[in-house]
N, C-alpha and C positions, 0 to 999 in steps of 0.2 A: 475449313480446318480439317486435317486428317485426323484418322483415327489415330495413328502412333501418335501427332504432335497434343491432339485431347487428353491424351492420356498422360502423355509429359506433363501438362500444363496442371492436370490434379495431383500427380504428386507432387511437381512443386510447390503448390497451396494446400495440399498436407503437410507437406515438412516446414512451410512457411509459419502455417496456421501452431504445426507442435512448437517450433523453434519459439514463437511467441509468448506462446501459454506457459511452455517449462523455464521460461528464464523467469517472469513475474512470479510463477509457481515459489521457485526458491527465492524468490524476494520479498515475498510473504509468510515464505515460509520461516527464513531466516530474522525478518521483524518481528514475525507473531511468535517464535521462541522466545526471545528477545524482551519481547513486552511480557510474556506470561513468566518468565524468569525475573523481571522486575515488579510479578506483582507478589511470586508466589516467594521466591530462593533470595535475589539478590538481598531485601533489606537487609536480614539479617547475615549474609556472609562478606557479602561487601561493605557496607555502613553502618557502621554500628553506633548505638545512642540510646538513651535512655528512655528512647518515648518511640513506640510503633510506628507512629504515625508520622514522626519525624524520619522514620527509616523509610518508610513506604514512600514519604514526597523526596526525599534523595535520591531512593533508584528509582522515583517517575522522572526524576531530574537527567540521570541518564539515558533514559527514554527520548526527552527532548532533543539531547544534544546532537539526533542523530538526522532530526528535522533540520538543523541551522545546519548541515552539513551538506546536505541533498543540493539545495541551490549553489555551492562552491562545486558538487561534481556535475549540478547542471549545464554549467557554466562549462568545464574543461568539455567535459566529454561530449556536449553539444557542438563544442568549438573544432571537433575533430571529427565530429560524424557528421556534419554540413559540409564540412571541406574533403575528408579523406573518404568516406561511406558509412555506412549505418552497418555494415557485419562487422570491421576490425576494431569498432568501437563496443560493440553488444560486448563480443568476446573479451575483452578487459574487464569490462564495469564487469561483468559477471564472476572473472576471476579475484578482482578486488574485496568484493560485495564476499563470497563463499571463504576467500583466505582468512577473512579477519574473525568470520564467524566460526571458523576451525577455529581459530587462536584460542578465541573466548574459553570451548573445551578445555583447556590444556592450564586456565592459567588460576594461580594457585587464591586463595581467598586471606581477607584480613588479616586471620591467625595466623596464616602462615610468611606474609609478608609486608603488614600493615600496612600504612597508607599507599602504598605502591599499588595494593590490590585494587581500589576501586579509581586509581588513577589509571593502571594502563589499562583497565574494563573503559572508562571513558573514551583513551586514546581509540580502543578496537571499535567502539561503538560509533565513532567518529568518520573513521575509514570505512566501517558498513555502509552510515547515512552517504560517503563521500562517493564510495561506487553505485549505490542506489541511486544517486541523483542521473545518474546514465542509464540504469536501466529499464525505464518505464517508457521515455519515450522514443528510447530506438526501437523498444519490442514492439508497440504501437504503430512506429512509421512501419517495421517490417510487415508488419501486416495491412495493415490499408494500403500502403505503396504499392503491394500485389494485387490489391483485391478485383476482383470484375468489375467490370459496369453497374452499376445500382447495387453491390456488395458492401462496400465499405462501413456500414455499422455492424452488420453480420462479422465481417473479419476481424472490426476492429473490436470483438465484444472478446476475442480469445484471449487477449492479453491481461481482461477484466477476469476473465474465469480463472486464471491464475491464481487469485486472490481464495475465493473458496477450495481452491485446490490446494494452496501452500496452508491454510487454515488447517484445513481436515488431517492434514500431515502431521503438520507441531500438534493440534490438540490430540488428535488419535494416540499418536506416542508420549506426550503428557498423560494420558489415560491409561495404555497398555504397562506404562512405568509405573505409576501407580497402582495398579491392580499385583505386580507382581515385586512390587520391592516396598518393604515399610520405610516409613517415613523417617527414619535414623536413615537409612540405604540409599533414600532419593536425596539427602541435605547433603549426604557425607559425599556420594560419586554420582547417583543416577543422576544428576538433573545435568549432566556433561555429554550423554549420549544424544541429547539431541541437535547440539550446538556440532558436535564430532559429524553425526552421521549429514548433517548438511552438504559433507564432501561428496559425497554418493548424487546428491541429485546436481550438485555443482557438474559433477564429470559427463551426465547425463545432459546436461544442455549444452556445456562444448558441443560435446560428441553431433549434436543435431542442428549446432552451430555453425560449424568448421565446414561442412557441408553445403551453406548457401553461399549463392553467388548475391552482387548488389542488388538490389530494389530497380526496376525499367524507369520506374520514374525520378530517381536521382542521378541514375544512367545518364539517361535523354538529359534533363536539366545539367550535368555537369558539357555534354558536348555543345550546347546549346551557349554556355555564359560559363565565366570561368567563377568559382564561389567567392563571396565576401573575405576580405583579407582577417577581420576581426568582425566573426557572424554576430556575437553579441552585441557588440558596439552599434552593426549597422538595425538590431532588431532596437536597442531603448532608442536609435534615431527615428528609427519608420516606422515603426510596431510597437511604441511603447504601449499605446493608448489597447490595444489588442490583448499585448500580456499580463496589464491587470485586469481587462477584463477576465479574460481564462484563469488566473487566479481567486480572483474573488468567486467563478464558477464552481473552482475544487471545494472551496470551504468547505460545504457542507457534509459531502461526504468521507472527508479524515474526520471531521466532529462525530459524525455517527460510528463509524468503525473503531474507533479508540473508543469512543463510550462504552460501546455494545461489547465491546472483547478486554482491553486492557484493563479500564476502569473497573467497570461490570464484575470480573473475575476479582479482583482485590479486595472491592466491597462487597461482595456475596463470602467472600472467607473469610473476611477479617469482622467487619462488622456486624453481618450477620450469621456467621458462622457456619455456614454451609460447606459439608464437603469439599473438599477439593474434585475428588475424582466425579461427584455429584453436580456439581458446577459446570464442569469440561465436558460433561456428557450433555447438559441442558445447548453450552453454546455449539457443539458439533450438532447438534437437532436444527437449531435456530440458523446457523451460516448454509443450511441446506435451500432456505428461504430466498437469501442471497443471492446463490445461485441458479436458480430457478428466474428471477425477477433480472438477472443483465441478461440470460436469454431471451426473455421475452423484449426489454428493450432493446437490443441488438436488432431485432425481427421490426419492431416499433421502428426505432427509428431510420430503419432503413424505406418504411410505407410512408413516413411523414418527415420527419430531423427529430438530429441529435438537440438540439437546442429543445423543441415542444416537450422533446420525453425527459431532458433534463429540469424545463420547467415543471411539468409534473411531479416529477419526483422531490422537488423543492418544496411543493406546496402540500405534498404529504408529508413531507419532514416537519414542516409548521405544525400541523397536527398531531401527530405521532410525540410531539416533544410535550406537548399535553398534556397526554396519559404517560406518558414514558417513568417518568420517576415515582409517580402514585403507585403503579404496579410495582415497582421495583421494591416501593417501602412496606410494600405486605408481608414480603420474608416470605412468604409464599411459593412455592415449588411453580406449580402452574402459572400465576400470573408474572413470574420472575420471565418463565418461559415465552409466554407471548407478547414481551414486553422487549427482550431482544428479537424473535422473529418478526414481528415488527418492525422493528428500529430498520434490521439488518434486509428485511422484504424491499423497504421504501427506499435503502443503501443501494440496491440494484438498480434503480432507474436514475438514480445518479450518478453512480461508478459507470454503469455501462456504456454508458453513451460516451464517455469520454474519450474513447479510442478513436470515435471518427469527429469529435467535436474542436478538440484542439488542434488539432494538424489543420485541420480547415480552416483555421484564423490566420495563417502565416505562408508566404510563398516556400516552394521546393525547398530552397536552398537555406531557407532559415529557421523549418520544422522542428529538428532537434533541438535548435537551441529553442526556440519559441516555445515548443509544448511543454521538451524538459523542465525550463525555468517555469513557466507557469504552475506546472500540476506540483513541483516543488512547494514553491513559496505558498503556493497554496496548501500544502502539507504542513509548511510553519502555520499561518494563520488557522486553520480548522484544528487542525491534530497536534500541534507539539506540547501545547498545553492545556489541552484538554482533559489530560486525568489528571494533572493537578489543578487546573481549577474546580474539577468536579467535585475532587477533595475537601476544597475550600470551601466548596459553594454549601456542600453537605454539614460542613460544622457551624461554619454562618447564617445558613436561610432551612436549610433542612431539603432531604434527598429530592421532594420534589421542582427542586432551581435546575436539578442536572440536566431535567429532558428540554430545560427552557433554553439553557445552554445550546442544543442542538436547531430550536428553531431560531434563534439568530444567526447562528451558522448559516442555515439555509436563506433566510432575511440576503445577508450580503452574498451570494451565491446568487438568488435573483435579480439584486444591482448591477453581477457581471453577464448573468446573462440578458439583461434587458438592453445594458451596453452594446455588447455582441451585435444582435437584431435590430438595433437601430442604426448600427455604420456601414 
């Protein structure tokens, strides 16, 4: 290889590897507004009712809707990025995913237009989960599709680091809003600017988008055999047995991220009555954990597999779910704290690995649809209703059932990976 062409080759796996990271980035970023808006604003502007906590499982209810959503845009946009490529499909779902969550900004609350208000909040929340269902694992194939020889956990961990990066975003601006607007300021408009300013990072991943050309390895396989007429159809014929495994794989890591962040933050202000802006500053501390531990597994499982490091990380999620709600019910600053960095440490060794773990259970041509649909549904099963049953589990059994919550998660998360490893 020449110098000029080495040098092509890294910035195209710079702008591969940015392309990756900032589109997850705003997809995280735009969930985690999303959910901290449904733990902190929406009850009371959107749903209204005579009991708190009826308000709080309402707009966790909207939360969900955005889970059953993701495997309907698995499904299209998988269905187009196997057949047509994985860039003119990124660029949709991303524009979809950013328009709705501009919308959200703009639209008017209960008072002003009653039940309309929390119905087209549903609708837009809808169209979020609907583009999100596209954009996790085209950014994923973009990135291991490029990656080197013996790179592909390394590469495939950028689409993972998204995640703490779209975090530190929404919480950051959750925090700086609060530090400089009271809390009359942030119910009546602030808590609008960060659903608004989504568009800024939306324009920002085009922009890094419109710029790549397709994947060499979808390249090659499209000259090679012409794509599946209906990629889904032909994955529940040949691969069914695959994408529940790689489902039941996800669980466990949406049970712990919606614990550690959606939930977590609800219950620290509502019931225990903790700061707001004291809360958001404990989990920007704790998501730091996070990301620290999918670099490290990226690095892992690139020396061994994605599978070893995701069974690890299963088997501390077992543990972790232990202490997890005991520390939680101290009301305690500190043990609150390492009780999500915890949670959110042992989150990394099973988010991370997922960028080179699912693409590897499905041929070329049926990756989109196969990973998308899997890490979806697996986003229903771990995460859709994970803060409301946490809810439940809390007034039923008491806070300590919540982290037990998470090692069942993990329980059927090693069922898919023992699958996996044995076919």
């Amino acid at each position: 290889m020449t110098q000029t062409s080495g040098m092509g080759a890294m910035w195209l796996h710079k702008r591969v590897l940015a392309a990756s990271l900032i589109g997850t980035a705003v997809e995280f970023y735009d969930f985690y507004i999303y959910a901290t808006a449904a733990s902190l604003i929406f009850p009371s502007l959107f749903f209204p009712s005579s009991s708190p906590s009826a308000q709080l499982m309402a707009s966790y209810g909207s939360l969900a809707l955005a889970f059953l959503a993701r495997p309907l845009g698995a499904a299209v946009f998988g269905h187009y990025g196997d057949r047509i490529g994985r860039k003119a499909t990124l660029v949709t779902s991303l524009m979809l995913m950013g328009g709705c969550t501009l919308l959200i900004g703009f639209l008017p609350t209960y008072l002003m237009i009653g039940f309309w208000a929390p119905l087209i909040l549903c609708v837009l929340r809808f169209g979020q989960g609907f583009g999100l269902g596209g954009e996790w694992g085209g950014a994923a194939l973009l990135a291991v599709e490029n990656a080197p020889e013996g790179w592909r956990a390394r590469f495939g961990m950028f689409p993972q680091l998204g995640a703490p990066v779209g975090f530190i975003a929404a919480n950051g601006l959750f925090l700086l809003l609060g530090a400089f607007l009271t809390d009359a300021e942030f119910f009546a408009w602030g808590w609008r600017l960060p659903f608004l300013g989504s568009s800024v990072l939306v324009i920002l991943g085009l922009w890094v988008r419109l710029k790549l050309t397709e994947t060499p390895e979808f390249a090659a396989a499209q000259q090679e055999a012409p794509p599946p007429a209906v990629p889904l159809a032909t994955l529940l014929s040949t691969h069914l047995g695959a994408a529940i495994a790689g489902t039941f794989a996800c669980a466990a890591c949406f049970a712990v991220y919606y614990i550690a962040t959606a939930f977590a933050l609800g219950y620290g202000t509502t019931a225990l009555k903790i700061d707001r802006e004291i809360f958001l500053a404990i989990q920007l501390g704790a998501i730091m954990f996070m990301a620290l531990s999918i670099v490290i597994a990226g690095w892992w499982s690139d020396k061994s597999s994605p599978t070893r490091v995701l069974a690890w990380g299963c088997a501390g999620t077992l543990v972790m779910g232990i202490v997890f709600g005991p520390l939680i019910g101290t009301a305690a600053l500190l043990p609150i704290f390492v009780a999500l960095s915890l949670a959110l440490f042992v989150m990394g060794f099973i988010y991370g690995p997922l960028g080179a773990y699912l693409p590897a259970l499905f041929p070329i041509q049926l990756r989109y649809t196969g990973a998308s649909f899997a890490f979806n549904l697996g986003g229903i099963l771990g995460g859709a209703l994970a803060p409301i049953v946490a809810t439940w589990l809390i007034g039923a059994q008491g806070v300590a059932w919540v982290g037990l919550y998470m090692s069942a998660a993990a329980l059927i998360s090693l069922a898919g990976l023992w699958w996996t490893s044995r076919s």
